[in-house]
N, C-alpha and C positions, 0 to 999 in steps of 0.2 A: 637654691635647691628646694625643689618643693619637701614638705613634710609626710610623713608620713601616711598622713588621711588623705592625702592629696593626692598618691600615684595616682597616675594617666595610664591604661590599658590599651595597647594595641592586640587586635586582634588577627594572623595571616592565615589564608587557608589557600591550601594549594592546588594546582589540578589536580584530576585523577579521572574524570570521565566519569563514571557510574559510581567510580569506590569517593567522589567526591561527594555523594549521598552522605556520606559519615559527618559531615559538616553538620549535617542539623541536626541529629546527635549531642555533637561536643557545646553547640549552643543551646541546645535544651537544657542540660546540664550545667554550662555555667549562669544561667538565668535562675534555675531552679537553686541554685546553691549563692545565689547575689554575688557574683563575681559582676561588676562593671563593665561594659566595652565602649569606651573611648574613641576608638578610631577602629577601622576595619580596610585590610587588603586582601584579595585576592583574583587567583588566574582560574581561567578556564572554568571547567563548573565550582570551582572555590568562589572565582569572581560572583558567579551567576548567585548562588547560598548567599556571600558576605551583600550582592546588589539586593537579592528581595528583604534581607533583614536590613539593610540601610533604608530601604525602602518605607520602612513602615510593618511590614510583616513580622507578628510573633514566629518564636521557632514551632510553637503548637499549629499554625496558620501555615509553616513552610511546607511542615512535614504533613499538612492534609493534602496541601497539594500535590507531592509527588508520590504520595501513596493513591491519590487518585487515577480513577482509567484514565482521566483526559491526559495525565503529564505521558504516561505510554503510548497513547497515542500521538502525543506531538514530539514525542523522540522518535516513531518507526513514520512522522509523514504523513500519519491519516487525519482525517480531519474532527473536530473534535464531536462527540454522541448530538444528534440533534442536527449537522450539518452537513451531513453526507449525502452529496446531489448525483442524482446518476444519470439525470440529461445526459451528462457529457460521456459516460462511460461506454466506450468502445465495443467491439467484439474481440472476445478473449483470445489471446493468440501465443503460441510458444513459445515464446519467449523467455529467456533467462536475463538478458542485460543490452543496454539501449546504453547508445555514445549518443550524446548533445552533440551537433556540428553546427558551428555558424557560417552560412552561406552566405555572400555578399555578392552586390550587382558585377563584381568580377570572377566570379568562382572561385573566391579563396575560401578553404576550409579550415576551422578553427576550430578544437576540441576542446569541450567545456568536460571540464576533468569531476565537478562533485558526483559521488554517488547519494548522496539522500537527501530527501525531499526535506526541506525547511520549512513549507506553505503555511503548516500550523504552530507548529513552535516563534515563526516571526509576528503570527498574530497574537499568538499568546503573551510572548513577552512585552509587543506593545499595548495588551489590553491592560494586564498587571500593573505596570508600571508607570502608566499615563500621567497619574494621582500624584504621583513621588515626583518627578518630573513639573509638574507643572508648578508644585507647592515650594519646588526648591528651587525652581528658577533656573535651572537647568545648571545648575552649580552646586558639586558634587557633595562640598563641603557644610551646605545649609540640610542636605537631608536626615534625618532621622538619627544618623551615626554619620559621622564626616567618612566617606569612602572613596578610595583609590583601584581603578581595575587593571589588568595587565593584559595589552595586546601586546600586538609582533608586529615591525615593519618588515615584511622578508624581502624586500629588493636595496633594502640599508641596511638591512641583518642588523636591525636596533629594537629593543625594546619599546613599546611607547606607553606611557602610563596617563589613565584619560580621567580627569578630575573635572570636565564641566560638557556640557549638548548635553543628547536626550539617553536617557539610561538608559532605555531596550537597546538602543546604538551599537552602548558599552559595551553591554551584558551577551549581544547576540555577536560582536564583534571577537571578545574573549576567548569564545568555544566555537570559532571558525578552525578545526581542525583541517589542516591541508588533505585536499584532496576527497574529503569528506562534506564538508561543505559550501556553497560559493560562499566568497569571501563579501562584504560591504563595506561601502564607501562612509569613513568618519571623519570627516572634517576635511574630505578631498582625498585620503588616501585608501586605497585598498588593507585591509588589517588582518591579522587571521591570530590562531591561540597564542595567548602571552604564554603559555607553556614551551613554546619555542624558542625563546630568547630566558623566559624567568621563571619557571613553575613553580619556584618557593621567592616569593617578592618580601623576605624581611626584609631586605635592603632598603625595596619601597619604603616601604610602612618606619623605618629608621628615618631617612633621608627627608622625608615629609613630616610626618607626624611628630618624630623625635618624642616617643611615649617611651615611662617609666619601666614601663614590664610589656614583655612582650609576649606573646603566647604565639607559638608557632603549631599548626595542625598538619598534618604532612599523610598525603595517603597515596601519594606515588611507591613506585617500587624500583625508582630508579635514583639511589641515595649513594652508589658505589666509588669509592674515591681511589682501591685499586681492583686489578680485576679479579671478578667473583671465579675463579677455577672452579670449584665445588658444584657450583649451580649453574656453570654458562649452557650446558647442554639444555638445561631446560628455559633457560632465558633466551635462548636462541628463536624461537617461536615469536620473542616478542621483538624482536628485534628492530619492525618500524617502528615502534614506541619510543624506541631508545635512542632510534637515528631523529624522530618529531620533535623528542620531546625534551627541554635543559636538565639537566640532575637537581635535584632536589637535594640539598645537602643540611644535613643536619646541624653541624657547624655554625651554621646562619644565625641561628638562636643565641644570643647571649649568653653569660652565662647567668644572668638575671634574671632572665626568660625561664617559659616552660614550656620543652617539645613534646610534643603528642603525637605519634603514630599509631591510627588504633589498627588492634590484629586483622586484616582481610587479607591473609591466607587464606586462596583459596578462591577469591575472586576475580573476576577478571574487569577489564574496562567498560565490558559491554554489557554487566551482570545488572540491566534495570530494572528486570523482574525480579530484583532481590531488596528491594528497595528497606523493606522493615528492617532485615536482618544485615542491613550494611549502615543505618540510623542506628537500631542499638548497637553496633560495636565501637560508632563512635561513641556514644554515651558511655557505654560500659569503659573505655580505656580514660572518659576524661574524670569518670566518679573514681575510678582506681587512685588517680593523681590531683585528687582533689584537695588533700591536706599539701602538696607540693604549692599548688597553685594561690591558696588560700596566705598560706606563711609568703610567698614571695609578692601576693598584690599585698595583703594587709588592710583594705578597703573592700565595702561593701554596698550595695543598692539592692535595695529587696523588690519582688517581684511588684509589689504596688506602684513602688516609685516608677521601677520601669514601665507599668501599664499607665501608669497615669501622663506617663513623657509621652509615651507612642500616642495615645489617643490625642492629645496635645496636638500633637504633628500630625495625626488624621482629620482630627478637625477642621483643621483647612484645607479639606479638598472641594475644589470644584466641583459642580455636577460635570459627570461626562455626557455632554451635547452638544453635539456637532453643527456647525457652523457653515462648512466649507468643505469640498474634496478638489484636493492640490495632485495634479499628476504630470511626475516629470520624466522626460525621455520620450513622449507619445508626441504622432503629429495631429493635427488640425481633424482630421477625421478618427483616428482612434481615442482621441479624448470623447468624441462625441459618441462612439461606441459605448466605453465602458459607463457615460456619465449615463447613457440610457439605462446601463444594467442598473446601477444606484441609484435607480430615478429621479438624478438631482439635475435643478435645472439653474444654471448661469442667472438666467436674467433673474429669476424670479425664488431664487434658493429658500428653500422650509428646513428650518433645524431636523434634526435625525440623531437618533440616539442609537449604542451602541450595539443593542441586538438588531434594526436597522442593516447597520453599517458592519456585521460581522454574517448575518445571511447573506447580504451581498457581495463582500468579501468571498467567502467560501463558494457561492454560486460560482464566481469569475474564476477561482482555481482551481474547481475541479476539471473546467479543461486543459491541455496537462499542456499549451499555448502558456498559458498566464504563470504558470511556477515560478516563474523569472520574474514576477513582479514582488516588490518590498514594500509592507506599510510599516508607515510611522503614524502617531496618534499626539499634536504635536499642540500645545496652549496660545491661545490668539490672545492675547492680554486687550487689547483691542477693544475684541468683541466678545469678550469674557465666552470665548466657547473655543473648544478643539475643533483642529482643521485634522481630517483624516486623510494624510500624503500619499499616492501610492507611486514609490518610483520603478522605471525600467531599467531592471539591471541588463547585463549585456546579454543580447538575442541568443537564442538557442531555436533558430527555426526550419533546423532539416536535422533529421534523426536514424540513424541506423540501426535495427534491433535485431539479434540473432539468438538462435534458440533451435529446438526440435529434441530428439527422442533418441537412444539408444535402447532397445529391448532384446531379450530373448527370443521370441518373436519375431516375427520378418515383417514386423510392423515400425524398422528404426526409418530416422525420417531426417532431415535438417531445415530448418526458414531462416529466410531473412525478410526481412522486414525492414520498408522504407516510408516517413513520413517527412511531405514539407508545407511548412505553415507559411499566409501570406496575410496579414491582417491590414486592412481597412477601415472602409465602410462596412464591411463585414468582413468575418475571420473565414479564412478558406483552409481546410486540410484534406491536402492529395496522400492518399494512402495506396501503397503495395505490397503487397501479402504473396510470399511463394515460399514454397513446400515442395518438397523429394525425396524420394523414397521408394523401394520396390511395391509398396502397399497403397501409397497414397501420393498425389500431385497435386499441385493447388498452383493457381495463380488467378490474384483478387486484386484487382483495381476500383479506388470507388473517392471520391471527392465530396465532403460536408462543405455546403457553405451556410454558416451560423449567421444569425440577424440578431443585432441586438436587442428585438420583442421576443425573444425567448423563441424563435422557430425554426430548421434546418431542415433545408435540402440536400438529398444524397444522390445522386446518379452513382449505380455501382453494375463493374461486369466479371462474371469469375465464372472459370473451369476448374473442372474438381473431376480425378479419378480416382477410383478404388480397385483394386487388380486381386481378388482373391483367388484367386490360382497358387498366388504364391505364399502359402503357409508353413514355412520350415518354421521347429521350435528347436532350440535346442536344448531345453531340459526336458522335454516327451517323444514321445513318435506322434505324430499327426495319423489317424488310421483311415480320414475321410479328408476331401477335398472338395471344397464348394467355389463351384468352376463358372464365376461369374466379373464378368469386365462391367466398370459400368463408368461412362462419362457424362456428368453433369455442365451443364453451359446455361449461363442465365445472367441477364440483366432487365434493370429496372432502377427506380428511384422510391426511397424512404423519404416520409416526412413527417417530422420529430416536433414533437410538443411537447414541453413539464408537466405533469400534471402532480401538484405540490415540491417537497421536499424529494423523497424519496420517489417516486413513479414518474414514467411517461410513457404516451403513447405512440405508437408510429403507424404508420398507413403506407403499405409498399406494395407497390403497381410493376408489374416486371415479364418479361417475357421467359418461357422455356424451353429450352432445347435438348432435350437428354434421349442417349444410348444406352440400353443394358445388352450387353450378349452371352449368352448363357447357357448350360446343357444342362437338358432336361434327365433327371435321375443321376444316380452318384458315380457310373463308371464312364470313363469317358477318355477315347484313346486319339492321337497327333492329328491323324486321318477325318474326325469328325467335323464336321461344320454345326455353328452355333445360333442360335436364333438368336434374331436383332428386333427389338422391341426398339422404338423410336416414339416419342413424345414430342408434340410442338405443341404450344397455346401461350396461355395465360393464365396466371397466378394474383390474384390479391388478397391481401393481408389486412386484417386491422388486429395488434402487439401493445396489452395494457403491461406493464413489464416493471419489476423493482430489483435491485439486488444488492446488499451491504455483506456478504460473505469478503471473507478475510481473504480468501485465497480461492485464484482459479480452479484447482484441484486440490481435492481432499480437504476441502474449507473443517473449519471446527467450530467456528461461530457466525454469529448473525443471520442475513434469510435472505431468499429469494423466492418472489413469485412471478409468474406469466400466466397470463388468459391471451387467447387467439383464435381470432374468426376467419377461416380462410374461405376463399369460392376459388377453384380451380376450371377451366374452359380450356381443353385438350384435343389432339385429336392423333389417336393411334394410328403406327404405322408398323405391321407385323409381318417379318421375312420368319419363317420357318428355316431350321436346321439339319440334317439328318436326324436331331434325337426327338424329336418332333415327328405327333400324330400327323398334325396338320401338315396337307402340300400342297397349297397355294397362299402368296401373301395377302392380307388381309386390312384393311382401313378402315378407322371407326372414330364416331366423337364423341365425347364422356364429357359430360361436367357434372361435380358434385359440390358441395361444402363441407368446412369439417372445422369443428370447435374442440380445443385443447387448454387443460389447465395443469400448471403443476405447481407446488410448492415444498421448500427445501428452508429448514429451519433446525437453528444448534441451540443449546441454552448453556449456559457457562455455569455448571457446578464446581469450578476448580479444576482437581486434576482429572474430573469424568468430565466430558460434556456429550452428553446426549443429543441425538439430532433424528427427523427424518426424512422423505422425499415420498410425494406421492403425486402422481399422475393420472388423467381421466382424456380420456379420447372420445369422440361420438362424431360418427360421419355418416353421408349415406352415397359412399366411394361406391361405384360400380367396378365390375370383374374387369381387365384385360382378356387375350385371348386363349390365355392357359394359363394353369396353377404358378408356377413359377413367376411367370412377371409380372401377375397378380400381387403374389407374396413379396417380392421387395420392393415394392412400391406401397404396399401398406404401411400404414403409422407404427412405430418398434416404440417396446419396454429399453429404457436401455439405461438401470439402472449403476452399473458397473463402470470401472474404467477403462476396462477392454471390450465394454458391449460394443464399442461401435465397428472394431474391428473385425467379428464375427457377423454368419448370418444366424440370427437365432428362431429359428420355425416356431417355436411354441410360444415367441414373445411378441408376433405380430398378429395384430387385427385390426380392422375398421371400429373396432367399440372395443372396449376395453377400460378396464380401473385397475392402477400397478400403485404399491407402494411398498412402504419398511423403513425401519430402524436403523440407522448409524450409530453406532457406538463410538466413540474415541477417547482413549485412553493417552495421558499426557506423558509418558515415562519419563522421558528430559524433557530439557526445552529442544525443540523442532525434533523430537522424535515420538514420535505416537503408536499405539497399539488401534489396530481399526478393526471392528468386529460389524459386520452388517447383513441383514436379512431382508428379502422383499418376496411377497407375494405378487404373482400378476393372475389376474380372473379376464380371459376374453367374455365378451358378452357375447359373440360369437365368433367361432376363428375358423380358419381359412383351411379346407382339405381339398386334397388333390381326387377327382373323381377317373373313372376309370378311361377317358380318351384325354385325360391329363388337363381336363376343364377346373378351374376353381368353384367350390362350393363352399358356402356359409354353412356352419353348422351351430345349434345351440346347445350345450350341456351344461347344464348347472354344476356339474362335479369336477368341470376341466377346471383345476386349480396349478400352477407353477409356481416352483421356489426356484430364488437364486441368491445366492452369499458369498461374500467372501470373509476373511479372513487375510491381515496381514499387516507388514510395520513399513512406516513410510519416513521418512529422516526429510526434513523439509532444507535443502542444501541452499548456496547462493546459484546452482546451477538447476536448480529444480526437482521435483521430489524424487527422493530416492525408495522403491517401494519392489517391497518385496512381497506377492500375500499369493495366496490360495485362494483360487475362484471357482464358484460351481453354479452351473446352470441343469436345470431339471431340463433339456434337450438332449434328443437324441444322437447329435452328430458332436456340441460343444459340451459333455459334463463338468469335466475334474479338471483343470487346469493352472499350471503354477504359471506366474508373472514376475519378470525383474525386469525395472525400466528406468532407467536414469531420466528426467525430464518429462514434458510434458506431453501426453497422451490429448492430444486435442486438436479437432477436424472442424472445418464448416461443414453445416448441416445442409444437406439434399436438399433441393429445390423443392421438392413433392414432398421433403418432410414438413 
């Protein structure tokens, strides 16, 4: 029996998802108070805490980590400050949720079940842990603390406990929660959370280790040995938890041992913007029981000795300098794709180091193609340098996404959305976009084919109508009706170049076809005939364009800008209506240019963040043949999220500067207070003259507001938003909005 001075400390911490945060906590605390850790087990994010402190990692080092932005961003999928490419960023579309289907040369469909994106969190944990890995030999027992992690085999329904390969492996393996995220391949088997078979592993940590004293950490809420009567009403909510996850049983602990549960009542699994305050309760509950812990080890290590072991075990790290890039699953031509992104070359390979190999990484993922790819960051003993792997997990390359709008308003809509990826020599993606609706109709077909020099071509063709006729509200009376049909039809091809991290430009060449019909003045009865404005030509574009906002609608942080050169070459074809001066049709050919700026920026003060949006127009558009198809054809303020909806008179002109203030207010999490103001100033705008001609006018005094006011709840189906909207126009004032989803149109060919 060993002696006294001699007890061996195991350390177990269990899952818990977010409340598994409390982990670095309870290790601060026994560090700070010279408690020993001998050995270390744990599941799911237990695992992940007990692998970076096996790793080498102080709990001071743990906890700066996931107090940092980057750890929130690589739990919601984004990729980490400094690496957000938007080449590849699409055109925003209403969606609320996308099934992965894999398509095969027979047309079997296969549904890839995770809902969140892993891209950066698989980078992160292999950038982290490279060090530790390669120093240990990839033997689990030589690192820093001898540690043990707990997967699940769920097609053996066995536990599998992984003591040797590479720890991001482990650690990414551990907190594959079903259904949540895809699962990876360790050692040949598919693994997912040890929380499924073992969420409290003292057994492990007994059966292996066989240490003196045990300390058990437990922040599960599923400890129940009979059932909770008292509470099941409100455990019922959690109920897949309980069906995912094994019981945590308290029991487990010797009675040698010291159990820790610290108090989070109150939080939930997904609480990781509470990250400080779920760290101190682990602290707080393990100082409470620190005289418990203290009389049962009997043994001590003071903070020096343990700094001076870790730095010990840092000291032998490798530099991280890459060597090699190993890609497995890809054929003969997609290796030579991606090695082109990495600019590495076979015959004649140049080391590369990890900022390198982590912008090029993050380039390759922001096309949402590559998600499905895994790095590993793995030691060549060899060639004393890391080979950076990236494997192909199973295909995810035809996609179905559905989404649209329910409003008060008779602006409700539904889309679906279809995407199929075929990569090569180059990556192809066929995209279709449709939309329906009494208000609006879309159907948008269009095909990127990507080169791996960084360049894409787009051939796209889409119809788009807008049916304002039909305005029923039903929380107002609508007392005016603006009686205009208008069908858009247009193709062309975009081509897309990066220009740096964040920007690029595109260049779009396309043809136009568009109908508006319309009645001229505001009364207008079954019997009347409408005049048809018709537009054919040409449109080209040149689009310097950035955008890193959080969200499609009602973003709260980050920015976007655009600048755009347009030259349009048209030629009118005008039918008169009965509400029309004019009585004969008319033909004519316009071409002008017209240059557009806008930019959209938040700043994150906590729970204010301030924002604004301003935009600038300057053209020298000539008149159509009367005021009306003049005016909806001019460039629109459309500051709001129902501008596009409306027609708004006072907010269109040929020249014009619009901007204003967003305000947003964080009241919970995903629900916000929005408060916003904008100004628009034409430089000069558009009146109707008396045989119904358009004229430019100039006043310096014509100034317009528009605001709103209202509360948006950001759902998994899209925002849910309720606010008060006012425009200083005479047909659209005072208007209330409730909309489930998203509010979002392609934009007019002529815009």
């Amino acid at each position: 029996m060993p002696t006294f001075a001699q007890k061996k400390v195991g350390l177990v911490l269990s899952g818990g998802a977010a409340k598994g945060l409390a982990h670095v906590g309870v290790l601060k605390a026994l560090e700070e108070n010279d408690i020993p850790i001998d050995y270390v087990v744990g599941t799911s994010m237990g695992g992940i805490i007990a692998g970076c402190y096996a790793a080498g990692m102080s709990p001071g080092q743990i906890e700066d980590m996931v107090l940092s932005e980057d750890f929130l961003r690589w739990i919601n999928g984004l990729p980490e400050r400094g690496y957000n490419y938007y080449y590849h960023q699409s055109e925003e579309t209403p969606n609320f949720i996308k099934l992965n289907l894999s398509l095969d040369s027979i047309l079997n469909l296969q549904l890839n079940t995770s809902l969140a994106n892993d891209v950066s969190l698989n980078f992160a944990l292999a950038e982290k842990l490279a060090l530790a890995s390669a120093i240990s030999g990839n033997n689990f027992d030589s690192l820093f603390v001898p540690l043990r992690v707990v997967a699940a085999d769920i097609f053996t329904q066995n536990e599998v406990v992984l003591s040797k390969g590479n720890l991001s492996d482990a650690l990414r393996a551990t907190q594959t929660v079903p259904f949540f995220y895809n699962p990876i391949r360790v050692d040949g088997k598919y693994l997912f959370d040890g929380g499924v078979y073992n969420n409290f592993p003292v057994d492990v940590l007994q059966r292996v280790f066989k240490p003196d004293v045990v300390i058990g950490v437990n922040v599960s809420t599923k400890i129940y040995n009979d059932y909770p009567y008292n509470t099941d009403e409100k455990l019922i909510a959690k109920s897949l938890l309980f069906l995912l996850l094994d019981k945590s049983d308290p029991a487990r602990v010797p009675a040698n041992g010291v159990y820790i549960q610290p108090d989070l009542d109150g939080y939930t699994s997904f609480d990781f913007a509470q990250v400080k305050s779920l760290i101190d309760s682990g602290y707080a509950k393990t100082i409470r029981q620190m005289d418990e812990i203290k009389s049962k080890v009997g043994t001590s290590i003071t903070c020096d000795e343990v700094a001076a072991k870790r730095n010990l075990f840092n000291d032998n790290n490798p530099p991280l300098r890459f060597t090699g890039l190993t890609l497995k699953g890809f054929n003969s031509k997609q290796r030579k794709y991606i090695r082109r992104l990495f600019h590495f070359k076979n015959t004649n390979p140049k080391p590369f180091y990890i900022g390198s190999a982590k912008s090029s990484y993050f380039k390759m993922v922001s096309e949402n193609y590559f998600t499905n790819v895994y790095p590993n960051i793995l030691y060549d003993s060899a060639k004393s340098g890391f080979q950076l792997q990236l494997t192909r997990r199973p295909q995810k390359n035809f996609q179905v996404e559905f989404g649209g709008v329910i409003a008060t308003r008779d602006v409700s809509n539904i889309f679906l959305g279809l995407n199929f990826y075929n990569f090569g020599s180059q990556l192809v993606h066929v995209y279709g976009g449709f939309q329906t609706g009494n208000f609006y109709k879309s159907a948008v077909v269009r095909t990127r084919i990507d080169f791996p020099f960084q360049l894409y071509l787009e051939p796209e063709i889409a119809f788009d109508s807008w049916d304002f006729l039909e305005s029923d509200d039903l929380l107002q009376e609508i007392k005016t009706h603006t009686v205009l049909r208008r069908i858009n039809r247009k193709y062309g091809l975009n081509v897309g170049i990066p220009v740096g991290n964040l920007f690029k430009s595109t260049l779009y060449v396309g043809g136009v076809n568009n109908i508006d019909r319309y009645a001229n003045g505001g009364v207008f009865v079954s019997s009347d005939t409408l005049d048809e404005l018709r537009l054919r030509g040409l449109k080209t574009e040149f689009t310097f364009s950035a955008n890193t906002l959080n969200r499609k609608q009602y973003a709260s942080l980050g920015k976007a800008y655009t600048f755009s050169a347009q030259y349009f070459n048209l030629r009118e074809f005008y039918t008169p209506g009965n509400t029309s001066f004019a009585d004969a049709p008319v033909k004519a050919a316009h071409q002008w240019f017209r240059l557009r700026a806008s930019a959209e920026q938040y700043f994150n003060a906590g729970w204010y963040k301030p924002g604004y949006f301003a935009e600038a127009v300057f053209s020298n558009q000539p008149f159509f043949q009367n005021y009306f198809g003049t005016l909806v054809n001019a460039p629109a303020f459309l500051p709001l999220q129902d501008s596009r909806t409306l027609l708004l008179e006072n907010f269109r002109a040929f020249n014009y500067i619009g901007g204003g203030i967003r305000n947003v207010f964080t009241l919970r999490n995903r629900l916000d207070l929005r408060v916003e103001g904008y100004l628009f100033k034409p430089i000069d705008y558009l009146q109707q003259g008396t045989n119904q001609e358009a004229r430019k006018v100039t006043d310096l005094r014509a100034l317009y507001f528009a605001g709103m006011a209202g509360l948006v709840l950001h759902s998994p189906i899209g925002p849910i938003g309720l606010s008060v909207n006012y425009y200083d126009d005479k047909d659209n004032q005072l208007g209330v909005l409730l909309h489930v989803g998203f509010l979002l149109y392609n934009k007019h060919s002529i815009e």
